[in-house]
C-alpha positions, -999 to +999 in steps of 0.1 A: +000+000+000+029+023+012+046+025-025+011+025-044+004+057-024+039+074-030+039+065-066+007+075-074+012+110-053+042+112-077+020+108-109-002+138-097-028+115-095-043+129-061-041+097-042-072+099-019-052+096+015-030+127+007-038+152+032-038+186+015-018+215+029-010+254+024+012+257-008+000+229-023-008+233-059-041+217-074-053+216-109-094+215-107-114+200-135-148+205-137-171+184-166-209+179-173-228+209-176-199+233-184-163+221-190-130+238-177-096+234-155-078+255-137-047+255-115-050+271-079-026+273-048-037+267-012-034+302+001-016+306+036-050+309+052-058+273+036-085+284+013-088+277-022-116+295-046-142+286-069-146+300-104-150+295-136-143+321-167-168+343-172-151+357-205-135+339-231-104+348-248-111+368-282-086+388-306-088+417-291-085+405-254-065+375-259-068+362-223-091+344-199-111+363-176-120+345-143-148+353-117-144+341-086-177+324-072-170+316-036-140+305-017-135+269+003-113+261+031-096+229+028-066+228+045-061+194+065-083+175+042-079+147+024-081+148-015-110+129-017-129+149+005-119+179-008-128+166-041-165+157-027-163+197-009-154+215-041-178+190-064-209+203-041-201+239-041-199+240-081-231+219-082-246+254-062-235+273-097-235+253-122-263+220-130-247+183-130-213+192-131-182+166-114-149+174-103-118+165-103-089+174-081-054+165-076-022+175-063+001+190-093+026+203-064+033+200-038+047+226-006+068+203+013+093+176-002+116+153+008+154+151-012+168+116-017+204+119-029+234+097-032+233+061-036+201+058-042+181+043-074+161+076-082+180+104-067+157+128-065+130+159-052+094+138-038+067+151-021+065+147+020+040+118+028+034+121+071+038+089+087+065+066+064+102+062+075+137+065+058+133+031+045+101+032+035+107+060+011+139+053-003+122+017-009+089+037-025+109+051-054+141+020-065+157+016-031+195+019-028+219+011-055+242-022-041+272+003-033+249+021-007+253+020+026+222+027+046+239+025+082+259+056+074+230+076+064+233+113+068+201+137+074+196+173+070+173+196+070+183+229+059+217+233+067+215+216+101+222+177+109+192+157+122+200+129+148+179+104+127+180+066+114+166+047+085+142+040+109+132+075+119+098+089+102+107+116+078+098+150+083+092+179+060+123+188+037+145+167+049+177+160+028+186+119+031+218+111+019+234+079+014+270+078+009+292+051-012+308+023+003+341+014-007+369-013-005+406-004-002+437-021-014+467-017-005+500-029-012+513-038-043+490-031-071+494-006-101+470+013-089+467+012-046+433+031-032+400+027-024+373+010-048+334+013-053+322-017-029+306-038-049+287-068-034+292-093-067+334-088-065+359-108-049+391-100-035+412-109-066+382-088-087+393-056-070+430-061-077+423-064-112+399-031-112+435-019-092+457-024-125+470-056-114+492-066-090+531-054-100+560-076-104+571-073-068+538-084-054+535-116-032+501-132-049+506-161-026+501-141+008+474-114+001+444-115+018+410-093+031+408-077+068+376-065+080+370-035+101+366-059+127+402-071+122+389-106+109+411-123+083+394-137+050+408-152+023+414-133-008+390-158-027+360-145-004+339-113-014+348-081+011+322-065+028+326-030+029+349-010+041+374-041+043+413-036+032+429-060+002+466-063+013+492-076-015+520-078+002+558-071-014+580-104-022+604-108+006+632-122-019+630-124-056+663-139-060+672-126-099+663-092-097+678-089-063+711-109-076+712-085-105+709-053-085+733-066-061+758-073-094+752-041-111+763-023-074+791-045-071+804-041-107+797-007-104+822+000-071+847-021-087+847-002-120+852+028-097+878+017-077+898+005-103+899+041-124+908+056-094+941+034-086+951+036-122 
């Protein structure tokens, strides 16, 4: 029920529940006995008016010109019975006529940004959580990390949870988990977490390991300090060691021959 109401708010389809409040925009269609639509805000005293255009656009006054019948209160309600409201105060104007009303705007919002599916502006729905919403409109994408959510609203942090209901204009952000490796790969740093990768999989998005790595000893820690093996898939935040060879006897042998040729080269044109 929770993502059929959230989703059809979103189409502007004025889901019955949605309680209507100041700023809202509506767009009112009246059909039957005369047929028209008009936009109109929820004023700051909550009322919204009733009219209907009382002169039709010609050439030489291009424009609609709007009388205003009577005016309606209707802050608080729901659209449906705003709907019924507004329906029976045109039928005191106008003979057989039915209405249509829903939300085209909406005052207060809620921001979902980061790793989320549909990053994004909604409208505030009273009552659902942090995980009910981001759920409502494509949930996280698989790098996300909803334990480290951040909340604001405004410019000011909000002690909240993904389990705290969601007040008007908040800002919920979820940042990027990641995966670091370390050691010796071409390219040493932190990685996009991604659920589906192993250990060696990161290496390889790393550049490979370099010819003084030691593929035989590397391995995941945890933030925990847990050991895995490199074969297992890291959760996030975990660090991909490659570790240096200790000895890699022909390269070493050949540096050690070059300095040794080297100093005796030296010594020898200085004792001729």
């Amino acid at each position: 029920m929770i993502p059929l109401l959230l989703i059809s708010i979103l189409l502007n389809t004025g889901f019955e529940d949605y309680t209507i409040t100041i700023g809202d925009t509506l767009l009112i269609s009246v059909y039957g006995g005369v047929s028209f639509s008009y936009p109109q805000t929820v004023t700051p005293s909550g009322e919204i008016f009733i009219q209907y255009v009382s002169i039709p656009p010609t050439q030489e006054a291009p424009f609609f010109a709007w009388e205003v019948l009577d005016v309606i209160n209707i802050k608080g309600m729901t659209v449906i019975k705003a709907t019924s409201i507004v329906e029976e105060r045109f039928n005191k104007y106008f003979k057989n006529v039915k209405v249509n009303l829903s939300v085209i705007a909406f005052r207060d919002k809620v921001f979902l940004t980061g790793a989320v599916t549909k990053p994004g502006s909604y409208p505030f729905i009273p009552g659902l959580t942090v995980s009910e919403y981001i759920e409502c409109v494509g949930g996280i994408q698989p790098y996300g990390d909803l334990s480290k959510i951040t909340i604001k609203k405004y410019d000011s942090i909000i002690d909240a949870s993904s389990g705290s209901i969601v007040e008007q204009n908040w800002n919920i952000y979820i940042p990027t988990a990641y995966v670091y490796i370390n050691g010796m790969v071409m390219v040493p740093g932190a990685k996009r977490f991604d659920p589906d990768l192993n250990g060696l999989d990161y290496i390889g998005l790393s550049g490979g390991p370099t010819d003084r790595a030691n593929m035989k000893k590397v391995y995941i820690i945890t933030t925990n300090g847990e050991r895995l093996p490199i074969e297992n898939n890291p959760p996030m935040y975990s660090t991909i060691v490659v570790p240096e060879v200790s000895l890699k006897w022909w390269q070493d042998h050949l540096t050690i021959a070059s300095i040794v040729t080297t100093v005796l080269v030296t010594l020898l044109t200085i004792t001729k």
